[in-house]
C-alpha positions as CSV (number, residue, x, y, z in Angstrom):
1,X,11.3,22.4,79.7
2,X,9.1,24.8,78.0
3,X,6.7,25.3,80.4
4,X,9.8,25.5,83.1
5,X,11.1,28.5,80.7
6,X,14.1,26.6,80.0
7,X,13.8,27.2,76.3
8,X,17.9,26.0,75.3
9,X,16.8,22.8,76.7
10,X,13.5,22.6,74.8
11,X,15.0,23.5,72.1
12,X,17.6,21.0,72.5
13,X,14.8,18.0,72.8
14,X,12.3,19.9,70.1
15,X,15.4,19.8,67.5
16,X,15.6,16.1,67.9
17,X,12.4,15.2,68.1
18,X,11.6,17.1,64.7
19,X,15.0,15.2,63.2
20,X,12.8,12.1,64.1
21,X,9.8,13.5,63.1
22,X,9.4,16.5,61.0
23,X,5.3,16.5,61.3
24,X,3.7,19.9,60.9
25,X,2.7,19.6,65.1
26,X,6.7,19.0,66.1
27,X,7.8,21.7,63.6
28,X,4.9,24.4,65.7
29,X,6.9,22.9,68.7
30,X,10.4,23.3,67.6
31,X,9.1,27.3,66.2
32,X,7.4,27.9,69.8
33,X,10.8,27.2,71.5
34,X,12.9,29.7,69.4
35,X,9.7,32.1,69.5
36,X,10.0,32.7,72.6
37,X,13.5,32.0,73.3
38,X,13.7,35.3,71.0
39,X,14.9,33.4,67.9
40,X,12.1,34.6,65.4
41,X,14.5,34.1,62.8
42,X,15.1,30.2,63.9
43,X,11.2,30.2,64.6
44,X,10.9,31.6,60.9
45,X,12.6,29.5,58.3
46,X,11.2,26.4,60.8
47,X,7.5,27.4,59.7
48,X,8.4,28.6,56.5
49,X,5.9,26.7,53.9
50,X,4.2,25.0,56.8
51,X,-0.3,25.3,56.0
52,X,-1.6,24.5,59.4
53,X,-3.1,27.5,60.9
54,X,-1.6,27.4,64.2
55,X,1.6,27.2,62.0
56,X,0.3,30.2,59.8
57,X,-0.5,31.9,62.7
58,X,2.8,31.7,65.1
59,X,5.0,32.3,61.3
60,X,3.1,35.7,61.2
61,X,4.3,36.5,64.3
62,X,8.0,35.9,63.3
63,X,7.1,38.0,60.1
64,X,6.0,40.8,62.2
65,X,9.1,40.8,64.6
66,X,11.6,40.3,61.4
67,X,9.3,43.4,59.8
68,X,8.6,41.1,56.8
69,X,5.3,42.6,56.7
70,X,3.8,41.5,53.2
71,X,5.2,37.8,54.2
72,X,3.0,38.2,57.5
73,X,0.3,39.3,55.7
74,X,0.2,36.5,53.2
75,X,0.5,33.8,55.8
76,X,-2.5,35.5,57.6
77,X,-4.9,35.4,54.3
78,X,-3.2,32.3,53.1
79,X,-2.0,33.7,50.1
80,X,1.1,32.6,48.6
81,X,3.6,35.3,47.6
82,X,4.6,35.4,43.9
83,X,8.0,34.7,42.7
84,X,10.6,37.5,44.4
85,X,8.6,37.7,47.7
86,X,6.1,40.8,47.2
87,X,2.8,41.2,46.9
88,X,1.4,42.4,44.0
89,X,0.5,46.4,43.7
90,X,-2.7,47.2,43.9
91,X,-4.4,50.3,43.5
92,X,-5.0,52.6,47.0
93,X,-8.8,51.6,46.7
94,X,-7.8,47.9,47.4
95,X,-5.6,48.9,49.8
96,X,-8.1,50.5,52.0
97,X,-10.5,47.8,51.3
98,X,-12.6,46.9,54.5
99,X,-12.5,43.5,56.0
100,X,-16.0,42.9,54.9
101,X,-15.0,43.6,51.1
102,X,-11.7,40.7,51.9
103,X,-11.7,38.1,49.5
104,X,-13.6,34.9,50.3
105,X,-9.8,33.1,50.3
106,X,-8.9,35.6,53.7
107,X,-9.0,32.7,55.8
108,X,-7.3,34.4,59.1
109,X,-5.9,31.6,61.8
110,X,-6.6,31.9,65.1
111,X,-9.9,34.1,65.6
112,X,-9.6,37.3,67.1
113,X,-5.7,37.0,67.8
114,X,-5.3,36.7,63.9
115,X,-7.4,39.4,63.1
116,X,-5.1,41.5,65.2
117,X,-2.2,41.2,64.1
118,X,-3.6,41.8,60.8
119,X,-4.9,45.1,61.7
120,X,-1.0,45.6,63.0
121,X,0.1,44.9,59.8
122,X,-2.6,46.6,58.3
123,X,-1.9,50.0,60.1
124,X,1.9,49.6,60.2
125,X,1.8,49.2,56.3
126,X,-0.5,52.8,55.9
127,X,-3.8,51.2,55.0
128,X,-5.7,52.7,58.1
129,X,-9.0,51.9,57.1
130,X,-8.6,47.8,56.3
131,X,-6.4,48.3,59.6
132,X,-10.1,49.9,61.8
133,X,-11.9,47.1,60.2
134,X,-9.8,44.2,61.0
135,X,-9.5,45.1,64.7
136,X,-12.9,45.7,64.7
137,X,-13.6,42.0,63.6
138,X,-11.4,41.0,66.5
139,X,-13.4,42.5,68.8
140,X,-16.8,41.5,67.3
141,X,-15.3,38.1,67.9
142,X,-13.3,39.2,71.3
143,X,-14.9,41.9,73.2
144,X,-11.7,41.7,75.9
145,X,-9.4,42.0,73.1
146,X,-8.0,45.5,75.0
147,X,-5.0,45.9,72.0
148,X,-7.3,46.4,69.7
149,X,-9.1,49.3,71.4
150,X,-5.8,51.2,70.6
């Protein structure tokens, strides 16, 4: 059904099958059906504390389309949020920090895709620099990553 773009019906089977199942793969499943069914919100609070990368990865995603930005960053760099759901301040130096300066725990998911949408989040957030140096580590990895050009 996925693959046919029937994505009520394969969220109809996904559902049950994580009922049955609730591994971290059928969960991914179950949060690719509302993805792209345009249910990030569904898709969201399905990957919400999963730790696989592909999980990490796709929940980003939902972050970004909700405009939960810190949350999308933190799932990126695999940082837990604190208590109340913000990152903690940090001065405009660390905010502008380039990739290559990112702590060793930045563990992005998903190669040059990841690295993207941290860029996005990067530049939509008004740190421009991290932003430059994160899409340039996309395309180091990606040279036909064209978004990142932008």
């Amino acid at each position: 059904s996925l693959n046919s773009y029937a994505y009520s019906n394969a969220a109809f089977l996904c559902e049950r099958l994580h009922a049955a199942s609730p591994t971290e793969a059928n969960a991914h499943l179950l949060a690719t059906c509302y993805y792209r069914a345009d249910q990030a919100n569904r898709a969201y609070h399905t990957l919400k504390g999963r730790t696989s990368p592909r999980c990490r990865y796709l929940f980003a995603l939902c972050c970004v389309k909700l405009r939960r930005l810190p949350e999308a960053e933190a799932a990126l760099c695999r940082s837990p949020l604190p208590a109340g759901g913000r990152p903690p301040a940090t001065d405009s130096s660390a905010a502008e920090r380039p990739a290559a300066d990112a702590p060793a725990s930045c563990d992005v998911p998903n190669g040059a895709h990841g690295l993207y949408l941290l860029g996005r989040v990067c530049k939509e957030t008004g740190r421009d620099k991290a932003a430059v140096a994160h899409f340039a580590d996309a395309l180091a990895l990606d040279p036909f990553m064209w978004s990142a050009y932008e």
